[in-house]
C-alpha positions in Angstrom: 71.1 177.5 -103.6 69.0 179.8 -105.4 71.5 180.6 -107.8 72.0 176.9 -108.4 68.2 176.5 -108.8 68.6 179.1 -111.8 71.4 177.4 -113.3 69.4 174.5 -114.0 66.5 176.3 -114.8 68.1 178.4 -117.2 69.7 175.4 -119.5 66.1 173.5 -119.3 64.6 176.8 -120.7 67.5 177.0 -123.1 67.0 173.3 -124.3 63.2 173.2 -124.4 61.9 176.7 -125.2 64.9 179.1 -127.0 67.0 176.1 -128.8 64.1 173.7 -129.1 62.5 175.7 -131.6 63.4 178.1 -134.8 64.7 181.9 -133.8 61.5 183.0 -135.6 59.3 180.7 -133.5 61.3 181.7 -130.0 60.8 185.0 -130.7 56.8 185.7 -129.8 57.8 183.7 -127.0 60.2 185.8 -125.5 58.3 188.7 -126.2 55.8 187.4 -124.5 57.9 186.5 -121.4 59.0 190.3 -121.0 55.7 191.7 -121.1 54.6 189.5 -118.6 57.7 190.3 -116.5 56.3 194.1 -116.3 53.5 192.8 -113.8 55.1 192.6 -110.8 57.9 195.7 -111.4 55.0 198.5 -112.2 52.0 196.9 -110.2 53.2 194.5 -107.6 56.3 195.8 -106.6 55.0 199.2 -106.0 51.7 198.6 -104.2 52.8 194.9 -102.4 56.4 195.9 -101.7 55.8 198.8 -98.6 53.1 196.7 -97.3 55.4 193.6 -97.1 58.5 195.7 -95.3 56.4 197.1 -92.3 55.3 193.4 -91.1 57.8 191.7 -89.2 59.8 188.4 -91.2 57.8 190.1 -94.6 60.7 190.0 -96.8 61.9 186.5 -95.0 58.2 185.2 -95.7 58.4 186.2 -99.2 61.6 184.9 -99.9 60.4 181.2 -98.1 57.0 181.5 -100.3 59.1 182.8 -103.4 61.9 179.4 -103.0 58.3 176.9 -102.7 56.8 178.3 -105.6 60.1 177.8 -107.8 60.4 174.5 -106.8 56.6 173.9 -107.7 56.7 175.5 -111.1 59.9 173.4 -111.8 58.2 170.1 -111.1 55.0 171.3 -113.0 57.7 171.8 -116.2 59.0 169.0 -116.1 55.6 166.9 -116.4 54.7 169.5 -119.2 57.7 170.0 -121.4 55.8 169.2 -124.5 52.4 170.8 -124.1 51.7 174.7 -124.3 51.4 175.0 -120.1 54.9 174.9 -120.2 55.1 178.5 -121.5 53.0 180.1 -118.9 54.9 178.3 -116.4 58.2 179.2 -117.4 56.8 182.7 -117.9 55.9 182.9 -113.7 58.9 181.0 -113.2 60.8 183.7 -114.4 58.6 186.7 -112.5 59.3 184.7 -109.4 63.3 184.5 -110.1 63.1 188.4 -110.5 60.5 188.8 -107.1 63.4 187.0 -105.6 66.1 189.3 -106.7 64.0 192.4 -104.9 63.4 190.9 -102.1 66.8 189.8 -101.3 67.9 193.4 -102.0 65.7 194.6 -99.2 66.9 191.9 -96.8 70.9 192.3 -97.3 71.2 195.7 -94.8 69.4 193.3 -92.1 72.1 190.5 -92.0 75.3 192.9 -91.9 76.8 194.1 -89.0 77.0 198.1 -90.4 76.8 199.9 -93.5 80.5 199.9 -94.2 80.0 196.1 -94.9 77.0 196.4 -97.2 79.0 196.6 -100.5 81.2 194.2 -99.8 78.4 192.1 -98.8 76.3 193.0 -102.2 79.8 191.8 -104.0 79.8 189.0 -102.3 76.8 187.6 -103.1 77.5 188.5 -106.6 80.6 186.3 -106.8 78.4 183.3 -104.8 75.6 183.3 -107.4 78.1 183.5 -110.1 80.0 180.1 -109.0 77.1 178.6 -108.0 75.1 179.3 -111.3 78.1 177.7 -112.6 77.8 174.6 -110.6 74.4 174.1 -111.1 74.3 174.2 -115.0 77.2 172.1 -115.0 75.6 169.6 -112.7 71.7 169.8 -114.7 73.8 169.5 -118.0 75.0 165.7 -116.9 71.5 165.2 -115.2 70.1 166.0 -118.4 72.5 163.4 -120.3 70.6 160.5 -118.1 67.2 162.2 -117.2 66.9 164.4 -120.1 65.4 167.9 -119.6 63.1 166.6 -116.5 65.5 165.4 -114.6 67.6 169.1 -114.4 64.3 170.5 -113.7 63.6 168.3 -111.3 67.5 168.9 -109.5 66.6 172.1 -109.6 63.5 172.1 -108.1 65.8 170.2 -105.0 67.7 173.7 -105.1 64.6 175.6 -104.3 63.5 173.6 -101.6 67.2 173.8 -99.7 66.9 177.6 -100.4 63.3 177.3 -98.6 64.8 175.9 -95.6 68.0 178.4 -95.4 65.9 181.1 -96.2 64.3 180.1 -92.5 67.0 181.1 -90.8 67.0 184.5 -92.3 66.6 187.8 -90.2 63.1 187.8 -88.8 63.7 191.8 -88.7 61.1 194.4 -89.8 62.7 196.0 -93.1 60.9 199.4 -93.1 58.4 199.8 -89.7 57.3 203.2 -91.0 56.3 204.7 -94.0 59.5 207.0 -95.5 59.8 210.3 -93.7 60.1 213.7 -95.9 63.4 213.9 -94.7 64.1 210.0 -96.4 62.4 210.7 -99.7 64.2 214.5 -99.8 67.6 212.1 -99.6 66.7 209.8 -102.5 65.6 212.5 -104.9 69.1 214.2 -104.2 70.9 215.4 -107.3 74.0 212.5 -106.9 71.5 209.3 -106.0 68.9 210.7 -109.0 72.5 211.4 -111.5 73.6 207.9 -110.3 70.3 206.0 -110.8 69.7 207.4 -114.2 73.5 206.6 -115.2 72.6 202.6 -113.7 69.4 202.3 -115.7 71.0 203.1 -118.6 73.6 200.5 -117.5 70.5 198.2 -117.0 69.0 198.9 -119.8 72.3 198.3 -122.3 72.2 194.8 -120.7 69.1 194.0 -121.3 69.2 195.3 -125.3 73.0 193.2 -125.9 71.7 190.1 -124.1 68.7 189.1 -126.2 70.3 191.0 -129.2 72.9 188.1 -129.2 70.9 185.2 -128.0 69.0 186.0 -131.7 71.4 187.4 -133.8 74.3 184.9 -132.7 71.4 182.0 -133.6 72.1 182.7 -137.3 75.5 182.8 -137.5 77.4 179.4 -138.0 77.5 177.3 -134.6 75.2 179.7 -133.3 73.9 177.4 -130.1 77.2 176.9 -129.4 78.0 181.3 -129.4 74.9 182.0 -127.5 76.4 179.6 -124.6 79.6 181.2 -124.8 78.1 184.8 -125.0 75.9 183.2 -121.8 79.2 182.2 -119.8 81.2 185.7 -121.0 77.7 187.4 -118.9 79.0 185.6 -115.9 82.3 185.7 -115.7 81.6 189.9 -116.7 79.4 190.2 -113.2 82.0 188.0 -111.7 85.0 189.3 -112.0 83.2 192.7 -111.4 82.3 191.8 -107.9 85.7 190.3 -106.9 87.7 193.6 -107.7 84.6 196.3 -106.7 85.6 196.4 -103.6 89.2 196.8 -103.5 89.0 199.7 -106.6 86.3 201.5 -104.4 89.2 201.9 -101.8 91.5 203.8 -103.9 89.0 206.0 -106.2 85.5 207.5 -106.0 82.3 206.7 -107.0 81.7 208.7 -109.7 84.7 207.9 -111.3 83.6 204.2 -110.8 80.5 205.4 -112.9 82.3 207.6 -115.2 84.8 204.6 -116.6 81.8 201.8 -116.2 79.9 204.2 -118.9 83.0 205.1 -120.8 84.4 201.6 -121.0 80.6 200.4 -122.1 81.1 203.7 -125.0 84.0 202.5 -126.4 83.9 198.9 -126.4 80.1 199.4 -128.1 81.6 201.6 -130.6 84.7 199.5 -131.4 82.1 196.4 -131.5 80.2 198.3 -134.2 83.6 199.3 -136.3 85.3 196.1 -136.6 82.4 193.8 -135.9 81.6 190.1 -135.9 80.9 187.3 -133.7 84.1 187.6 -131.3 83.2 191.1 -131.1 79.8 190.8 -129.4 80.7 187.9 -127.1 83.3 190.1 -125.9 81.1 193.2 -125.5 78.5 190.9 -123.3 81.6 190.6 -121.1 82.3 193.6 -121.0 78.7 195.1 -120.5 78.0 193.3 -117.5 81.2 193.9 -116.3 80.3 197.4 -116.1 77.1 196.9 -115.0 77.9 194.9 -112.1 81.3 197.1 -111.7 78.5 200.6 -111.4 75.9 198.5 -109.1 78.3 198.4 -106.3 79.4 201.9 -106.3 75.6 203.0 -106.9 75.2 201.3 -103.3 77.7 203.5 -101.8 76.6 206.0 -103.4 73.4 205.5 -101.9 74.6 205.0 -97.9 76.9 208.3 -98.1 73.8 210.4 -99.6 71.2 209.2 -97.8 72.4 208.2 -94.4 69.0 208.9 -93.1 67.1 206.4 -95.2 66.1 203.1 -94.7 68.5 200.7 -97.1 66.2 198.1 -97.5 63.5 199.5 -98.5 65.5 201.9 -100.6 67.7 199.4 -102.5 64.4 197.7 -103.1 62.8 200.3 -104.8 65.6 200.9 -106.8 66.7 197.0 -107.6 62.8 197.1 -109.4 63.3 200.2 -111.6 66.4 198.2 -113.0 65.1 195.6 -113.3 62.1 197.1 -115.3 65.4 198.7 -117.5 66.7 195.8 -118.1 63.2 194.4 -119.5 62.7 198.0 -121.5 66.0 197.5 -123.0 65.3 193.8 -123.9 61.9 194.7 -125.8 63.6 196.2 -129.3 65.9 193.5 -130.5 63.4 190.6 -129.5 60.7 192.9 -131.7 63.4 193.5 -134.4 67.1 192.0 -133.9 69.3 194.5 -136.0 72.6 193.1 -137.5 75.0 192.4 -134.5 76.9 195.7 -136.1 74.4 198.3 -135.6 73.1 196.6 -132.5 76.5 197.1 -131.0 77.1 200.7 -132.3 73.5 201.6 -130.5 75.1 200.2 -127.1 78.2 202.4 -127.7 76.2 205.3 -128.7 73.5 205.1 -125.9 76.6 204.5 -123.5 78.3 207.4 -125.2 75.4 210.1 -124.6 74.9 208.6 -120.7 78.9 209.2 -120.0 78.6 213.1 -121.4 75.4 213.4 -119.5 76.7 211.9 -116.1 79.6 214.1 -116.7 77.8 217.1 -117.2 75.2 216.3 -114.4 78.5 215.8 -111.8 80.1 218.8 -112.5 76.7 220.1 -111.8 76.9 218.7 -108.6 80.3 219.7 -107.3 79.8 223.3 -108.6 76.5 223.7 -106.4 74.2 224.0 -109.1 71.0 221.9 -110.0 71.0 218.9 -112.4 70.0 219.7 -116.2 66.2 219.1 -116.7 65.4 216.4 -118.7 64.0 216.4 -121.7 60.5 214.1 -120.3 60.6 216.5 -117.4 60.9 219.6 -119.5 57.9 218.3 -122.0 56.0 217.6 -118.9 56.4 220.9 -117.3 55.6 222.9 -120.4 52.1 220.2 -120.7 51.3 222.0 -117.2 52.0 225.3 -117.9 49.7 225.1 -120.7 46.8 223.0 -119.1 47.2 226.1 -116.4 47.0 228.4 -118.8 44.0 227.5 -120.6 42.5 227.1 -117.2 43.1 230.7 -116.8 41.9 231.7 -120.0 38.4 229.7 -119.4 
């Protein structure tokens, strides 16, 4: 229902804030909405999040609290579509859909019966929010036909308040009783979960980047609403069809080859995107970006229960479902600053994707020999900062 809910939010945003006005207009706008959007990833999520999964029903609460206030903002849209509190509103709309996201995360390993089921559970849900996104911008587009824009919002405000009342019956389970144990947080800094979630950021971040590169840059070609809607529905069907054959491929190979062809596959198609160019070239690549993207999510998961048996999931794949998320906002930040031709924004995903599949690579092979991960260049710098500040400390 939530996903529905989003559906229609996301055409009412589409009609009334990104289409209703020029590209160069939209674009302060947008930039506005993803600074906003870093509030609740590098404050709220950090400080609120641990509190919330040590009291019993906190992640349930949230999610009932999180479905009221949607439907809320909604209804307050839709009685301001043509003044400036719409923006604002749409902006916490937005942090609330994304609040939403991480606390489902959290409550997923509490509603299956064992941790074999968890991917297939995460796919899943993938598919359901897929078809039901589907369904509900399909059902706010006709709304909007006799209601105009208020009346989608308003049918998706309905959304929300079913998804209040099924969130009720929701696990009432503690996520996280205790704080994390050395022997948790030892697990989640291992070598394989660290490789993996730098590969996935990455992954994050390259959607972020090709999304809002296209919903500008395809705004200037010719039929340019009618691209950004394809290059919308490519997204979906990408993290659809992702999450119907996750599964059955994680059965035959291993994870980090999952991870090795979701990077590789983002490399090439970037870098082909880049060479022969054009509009069917990017709508394409957003299909096959989030493909990968969804295709790597799952086997990050598994990656995640076989390294870390010890830790808790929930609170785990909530931690790590608001670092992504914070990715995918870094990566949306440059082209909504400055959209580069749709070329050389598609040769940057290629070539970004390009230096994350030799770096996993090199980082696995790491692994597998018994030998520690390459540092990092921001680790390096910040190790040498130390030894210095130490130094002079010595010297004084």
């Amino acid at each position: 229902m939530s996903a529905a809910g989003d559906g229609c939010l996301a055409l009412a945003l589409a009609a009334s804030v990104f289409f209703g006005v020029t590209p160069t207009a939209a674009r302060p706008r947008v930039l506005l909405f993803l600074v906003v959007t870093f509030v609740p990833f590098v404050v709220v999520g950090p400080l609120i999040g641990p509190l919330v999964d040590r009291v019993a029903g906190g992640r349930r609460l949230v999610m009932q609290i999180v479905a009221l206030l949607r439907a809320f903002t909604l209804v307050l849209m839709a009685f301001h579509l043509n003044d400036v509190l719409l923006y604002p509103v749409a902006f916490a709309a937005l942090v609330l859909q994304k609040t939403q996201g991480i606390s489902r995360s959290a409550l997923v390993p509490s509603v299956v019966r064992n941790d074999a089921d968890l991917v297939e559970a995460n796919s899943k849900l993938g598919l359901i929010s897929g078809v039901f996104g589907f369904v509900g911008a399909a059902v706010a587009t006709m709304v909007r036909l006799v209601a105009g824009t208020e009346g989608s919002l308003i049918i998706g405000a309905a959304c929300f308040v079913a998804a209040f009342f099924l969130a009720t019956k929701l696990s009432s389970e503690v996520v996280a009783a205790n704080r994390a144990s050395p022997q948790e947080r030892a697990e989640l800094r291992s070598a394989g979960i660290t490789l993996a979630a730098s590969a996935m950021g990455l992954l994050r971040a390259s959607v972020g980047f090709c999304f809002f590169l296209l919903a500008f840059w395809l705004r200037t070609q010719e039929a340019g609403r009618f691209l950004v809607g394809l290059s919308v529905t490519m997204v979906t069907i990408g993290v659809m069809l992702a999450n119907a054959i996750a599964p059955t491929v994680r059965k035959h190979i291993h994870e980090e080859s999952i991870f090795t062809a979701a990077l590789g596959l983002t490399a090439l198609s970037g870098i082909l995107a880049g060479l022969f160019g054009g509009v069917l070239a990017g709508v394409l690549l957003a299909l096959v970006v989030n493909f990968a993207a969804a295709f790597a999510r799952l086997a990050f998961d598994s990656i995640v229960q076989r390294d870390a048996p010890d830790a808790n999931q929930g609170r785990a794949f909530a931690q790590f479902e608001t670092r992504f998320q914070l990715a995918w906002v870094l990566g949306g930040l440059p082209p909504v600053i400055f959209t580069p031709p749709g070329e050389v924004g598609f040769a940057i995903v290629g070539l970004i994707a390009l230096f994350a599949v030799g770096t996993y690579i090199v980082g696995a092979k790491s692994i597998q020999a018994g030998k520690e991960l390459p540092e990092t260049i921001s680790k390096r710098a910040g190790r040498k900062m130390l030894a210095e500040v130490e130094r002079r400390r010595a010297r004084r």
